[in-house]
C-alpha positions in Angstrom: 150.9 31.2 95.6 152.1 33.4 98.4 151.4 36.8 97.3 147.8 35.9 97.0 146.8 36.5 100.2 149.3 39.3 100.6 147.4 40.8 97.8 144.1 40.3 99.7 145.4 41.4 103.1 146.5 44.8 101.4 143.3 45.2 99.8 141.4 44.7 102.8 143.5 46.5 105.5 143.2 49.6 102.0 139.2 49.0 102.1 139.2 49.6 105.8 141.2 52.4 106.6 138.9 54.5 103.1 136.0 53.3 105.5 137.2 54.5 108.5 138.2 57.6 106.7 135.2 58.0 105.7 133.0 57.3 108.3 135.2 59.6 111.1 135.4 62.4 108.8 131.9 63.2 107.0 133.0 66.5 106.4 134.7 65.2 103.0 131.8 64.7 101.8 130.1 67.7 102.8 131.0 70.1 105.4 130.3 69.7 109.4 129.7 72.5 111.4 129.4 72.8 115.8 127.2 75.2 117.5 123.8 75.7 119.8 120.8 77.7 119.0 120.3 81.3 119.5 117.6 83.3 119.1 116.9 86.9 120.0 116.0 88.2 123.5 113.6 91.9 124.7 114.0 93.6 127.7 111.0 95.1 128.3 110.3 98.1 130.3 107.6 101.3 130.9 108.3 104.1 129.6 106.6 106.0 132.6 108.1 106.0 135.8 105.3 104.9 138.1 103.7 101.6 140.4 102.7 98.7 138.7 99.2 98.1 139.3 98.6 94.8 137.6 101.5 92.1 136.0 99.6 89.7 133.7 101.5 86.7 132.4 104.0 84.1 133.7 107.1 82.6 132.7 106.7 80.5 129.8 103.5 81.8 128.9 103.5 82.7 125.4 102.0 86.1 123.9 101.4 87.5 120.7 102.6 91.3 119.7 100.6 94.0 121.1 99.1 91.9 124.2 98.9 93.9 127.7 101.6 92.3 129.7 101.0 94.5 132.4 99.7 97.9 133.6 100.6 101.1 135.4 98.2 102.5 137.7 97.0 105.7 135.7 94.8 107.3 138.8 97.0 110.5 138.3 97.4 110.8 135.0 93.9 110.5 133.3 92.6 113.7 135.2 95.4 115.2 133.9 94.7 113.9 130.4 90.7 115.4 130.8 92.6 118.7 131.7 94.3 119.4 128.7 91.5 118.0 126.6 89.8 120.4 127.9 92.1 123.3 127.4 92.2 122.2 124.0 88.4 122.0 123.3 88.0 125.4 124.5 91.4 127.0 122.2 89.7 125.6 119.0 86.5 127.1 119.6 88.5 130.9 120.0 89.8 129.6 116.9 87.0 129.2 115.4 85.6 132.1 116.2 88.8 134.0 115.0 88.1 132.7 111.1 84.2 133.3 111.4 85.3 137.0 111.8 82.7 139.5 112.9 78.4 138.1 112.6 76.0 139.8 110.9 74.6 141.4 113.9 77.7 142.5 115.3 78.0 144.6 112.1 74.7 145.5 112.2 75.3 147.1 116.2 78.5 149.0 115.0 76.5 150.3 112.0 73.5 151.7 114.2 76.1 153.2 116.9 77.6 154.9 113.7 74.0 156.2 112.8 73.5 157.8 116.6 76.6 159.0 116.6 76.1 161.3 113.2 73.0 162.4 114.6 74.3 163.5 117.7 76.9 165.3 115.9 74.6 166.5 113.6 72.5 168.5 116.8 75.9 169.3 117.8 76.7 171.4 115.3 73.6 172.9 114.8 73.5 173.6 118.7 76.5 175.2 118.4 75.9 177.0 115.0 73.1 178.8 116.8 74.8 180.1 119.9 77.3 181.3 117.5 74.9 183.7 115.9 73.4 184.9 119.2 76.8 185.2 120.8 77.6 187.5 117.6 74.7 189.8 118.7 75.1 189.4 122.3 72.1 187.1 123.4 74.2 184.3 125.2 77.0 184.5 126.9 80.4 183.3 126.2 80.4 180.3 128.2 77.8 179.2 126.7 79.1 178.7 123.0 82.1 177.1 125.0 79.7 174.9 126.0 78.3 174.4 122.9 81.8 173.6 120.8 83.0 171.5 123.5 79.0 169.2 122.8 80.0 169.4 119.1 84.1 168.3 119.5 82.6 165.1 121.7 79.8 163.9 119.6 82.5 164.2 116.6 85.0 162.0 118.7 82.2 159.7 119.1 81.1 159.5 115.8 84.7 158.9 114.9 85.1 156.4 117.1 82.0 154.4 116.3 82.9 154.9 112.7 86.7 152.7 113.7 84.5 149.9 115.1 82.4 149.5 112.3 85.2 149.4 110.3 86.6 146.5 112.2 83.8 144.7 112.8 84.1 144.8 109.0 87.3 143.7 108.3 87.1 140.9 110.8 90.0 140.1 113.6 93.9 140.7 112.5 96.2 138.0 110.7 98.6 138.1 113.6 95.7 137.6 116.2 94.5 134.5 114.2 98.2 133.0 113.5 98.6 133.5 117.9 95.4 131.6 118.3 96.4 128.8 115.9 99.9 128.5 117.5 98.5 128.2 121.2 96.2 125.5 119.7 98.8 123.5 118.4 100.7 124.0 121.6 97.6 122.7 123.4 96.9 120.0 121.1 100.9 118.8 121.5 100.3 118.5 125.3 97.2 116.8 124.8 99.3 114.1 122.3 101.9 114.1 124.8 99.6 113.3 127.9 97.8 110.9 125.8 100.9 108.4 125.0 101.9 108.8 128.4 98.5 107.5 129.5 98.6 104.4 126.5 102.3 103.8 127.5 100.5 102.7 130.9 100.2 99.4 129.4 103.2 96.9 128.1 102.5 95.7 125.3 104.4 92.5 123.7 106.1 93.9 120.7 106.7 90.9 119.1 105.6 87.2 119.6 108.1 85.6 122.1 107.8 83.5 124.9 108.4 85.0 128.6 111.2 83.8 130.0 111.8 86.1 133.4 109.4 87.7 134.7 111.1 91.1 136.9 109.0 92.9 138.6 105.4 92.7 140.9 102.6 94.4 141.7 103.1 97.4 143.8 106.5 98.0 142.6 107.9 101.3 141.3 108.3 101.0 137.6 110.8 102.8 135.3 112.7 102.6 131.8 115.8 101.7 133.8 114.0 98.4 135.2 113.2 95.5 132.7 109.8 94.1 134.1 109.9 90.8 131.4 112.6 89.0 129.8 110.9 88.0 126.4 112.7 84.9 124.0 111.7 85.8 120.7 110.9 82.3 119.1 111.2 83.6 115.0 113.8 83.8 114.1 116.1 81.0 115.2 119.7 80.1 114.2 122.5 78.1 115.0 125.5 80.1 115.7 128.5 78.4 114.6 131.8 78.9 113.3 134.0 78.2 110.2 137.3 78.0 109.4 139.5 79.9 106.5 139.7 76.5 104.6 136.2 75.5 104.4 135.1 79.4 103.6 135.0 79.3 100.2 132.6 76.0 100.6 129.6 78.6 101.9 127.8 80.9 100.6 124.5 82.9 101.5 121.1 81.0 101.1 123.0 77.3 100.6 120.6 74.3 102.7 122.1 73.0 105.6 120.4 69.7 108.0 120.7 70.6 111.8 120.9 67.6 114.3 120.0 68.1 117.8 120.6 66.0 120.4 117.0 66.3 122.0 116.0 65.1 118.7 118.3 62.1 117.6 116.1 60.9 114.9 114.8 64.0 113.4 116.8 66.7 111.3 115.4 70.1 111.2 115.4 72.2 106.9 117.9 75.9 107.2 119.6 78.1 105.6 123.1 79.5 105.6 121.8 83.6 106.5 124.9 85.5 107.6 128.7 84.4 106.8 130.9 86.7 109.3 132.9 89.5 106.7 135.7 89.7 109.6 137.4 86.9 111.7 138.3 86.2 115.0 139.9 83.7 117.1 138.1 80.6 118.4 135.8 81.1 121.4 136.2 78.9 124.3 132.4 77.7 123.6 133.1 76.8 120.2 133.5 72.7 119.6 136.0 71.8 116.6 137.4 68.7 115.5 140.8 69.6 116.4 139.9 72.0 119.4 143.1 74.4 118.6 143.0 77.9 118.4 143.0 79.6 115.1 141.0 82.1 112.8 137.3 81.5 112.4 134.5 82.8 111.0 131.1 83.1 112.3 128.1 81.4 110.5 124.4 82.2 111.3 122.4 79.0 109.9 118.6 79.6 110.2 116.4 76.7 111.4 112.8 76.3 109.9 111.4 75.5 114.2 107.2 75.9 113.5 106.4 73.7 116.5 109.2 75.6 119.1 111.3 72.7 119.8 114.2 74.5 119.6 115.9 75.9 123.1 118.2 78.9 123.3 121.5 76.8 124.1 120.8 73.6 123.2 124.4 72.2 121.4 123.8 71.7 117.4 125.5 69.6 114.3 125.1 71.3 111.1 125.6 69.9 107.8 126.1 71.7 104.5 126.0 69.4 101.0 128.5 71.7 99.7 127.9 69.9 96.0 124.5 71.0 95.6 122.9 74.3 94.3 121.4 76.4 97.0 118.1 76.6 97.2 117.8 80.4 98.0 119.8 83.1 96.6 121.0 85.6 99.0 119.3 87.7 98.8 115.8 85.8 98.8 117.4 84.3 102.3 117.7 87.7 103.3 114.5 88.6 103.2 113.4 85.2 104.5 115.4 86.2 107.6 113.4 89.6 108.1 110.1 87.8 107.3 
């Protein structure tokens, strides 16, 4: 009659302690992971090196990629811009006019200088053909066929010489003439690019959509790549970064469901996804929470967090739990490529 309630005791103290088990360590039923959120952060700077003529957002104002941020005053550089244009424009017409070759009246000129030309020659010759017959018997002088055969040699040399233009007015300009021109143009043109993305670089544009979380620099500032002018928190992704240890690494793979707990939100769990297991370990940071707090090998776990609403703060301390007994719901590498999306 004793040992009944002996019996009872055991089975209750037995009952308790499973319980307590149990209820301390919910990791043996699934697996518990500590962390905070992270998410990415931009620097963002002008390319140019020049004052700031406008900023146009705030911190915590959120913009979408390719919004202005801010400006550069371009006073200097769009004449410069108009220059080259310019210089451009007027390289493509000598282009142009390099491929059209000679026109038809330009042909036409050289041919009719040609035709003068022989018929000066022609009275040359017969000038001289003359004198040459009267010198033979005496009637003119000397000097005066000189005369003659020196009219003759220079209409010759003239004809000759009208006869070279025709022929390139023909043939049109030379193949190393129109390969120069070309080459300039593109030089030109390269400027004009050049001067161009300078002048759209005058404006910072949001490259992504984030929220802006510092803003640097003011009006009337001197900008520069060297000196961020916003501090941009990119709000998609986000992940919790936490840590595993050798043990439970087996337990995780890539594209397995986790639940993340926040304590902003006590009643709410938010849907992710085991992204990035860690190939190499490392000792346990500092900022790293673990049920026995000792130092030891861990790896680092990137657990993505479904966050449409932007509830989530870079920081913000984060419970993760894994049902390491049920099929994930993406395979690796379809989380992979939810992670880029």
């Amino acid at each position: 009659m004793k040992r009944i309630p002996l019996i009872v005791i055991f089975l209750a103290l037995a009952s308790g302690v499973t319980w307590w088990l149990v209820g301390r360590h919910p990791a043996r039923q699934g697996l518990v992971l500590y962390g905070d959120v992270d998410l990415r952060q931009v620097e963002l700077a002008f390319n140019n090196s020049e004052r700031i003529a406008a900023v146009l957002v705030q911190e915590g104002d959120r913009v979408k990629r390719g919004q202005v941020l801010a400006r550069l005053d371009a006073s200097r550089l769009e004449p410069q811009v108009a220059q080259v244009e310019a210089t451009a424009a007027a390289q493509r017409q000598a282009v142009e006019r390099l491929h059209n070759g000679s026109r038809p009246q330009e042909i036409a000129e050289a041919r009719a200088n040609v035709e003068s030309a022989e018929a000066d020659a022609i009275n040359a010759r017969g000038q001289y053909e003359r004198r040459k017959t009267l010198a033979a018997n005496s009637v003119v002088s000397q000097q005066d066929l000189e005369n003659a055969k020196a009219a003759l040699n220079v209409a010759e040399a003239k004809l000759n010489v009208n006869q070279k233009a025709l022929d390139l007015a023909i043939a049109g300009p030379r193949k190393e003439d129109v390969g120069q021109a070309e080459a300039e143009l593109r030089g030109d043109e390269a400027q004009c690019a050049f001067l161009r993305q300078e002048l759209a670089d005058a404006q910072l544009v949001a490259p992504v959509n984030a929220v802006v979380r510092t803003r640097l620099m003011e009006p009337g500032e001197m900008a520069s790549p060297q000196k961020p002018v916003f501090s941009l928190a990119v709000t998609d992704p986000k992940w919790v970064r936490a840590y595993v240890t050798e043990p439970d690494l087996g337990k995780l793979h890539t594209g397995m469901t986790a639940s993340i707990a926040i304590d902003s939100f006590p009643d709410r769990r938010f849907e992710g996804w085991v992204g990035f297991v860690s190939p190499v370990a490392e000792f346990t940071p500092k900022t790293v929470e673990t049920a026995d707090l000792r130092t030891s090998l861990v790896y680092e776990v990137r657990v993505f967090v479904k966050d449409p609403t932007d509830q989530l703060h870079l920081g913000s301390p984060a419970t993760v739990y894994l049902a390491t007994d049920r099929k994930p719901a993406l395979s690796g590498i379809a989380a992979l490529a939810r992670v880029q999306q």
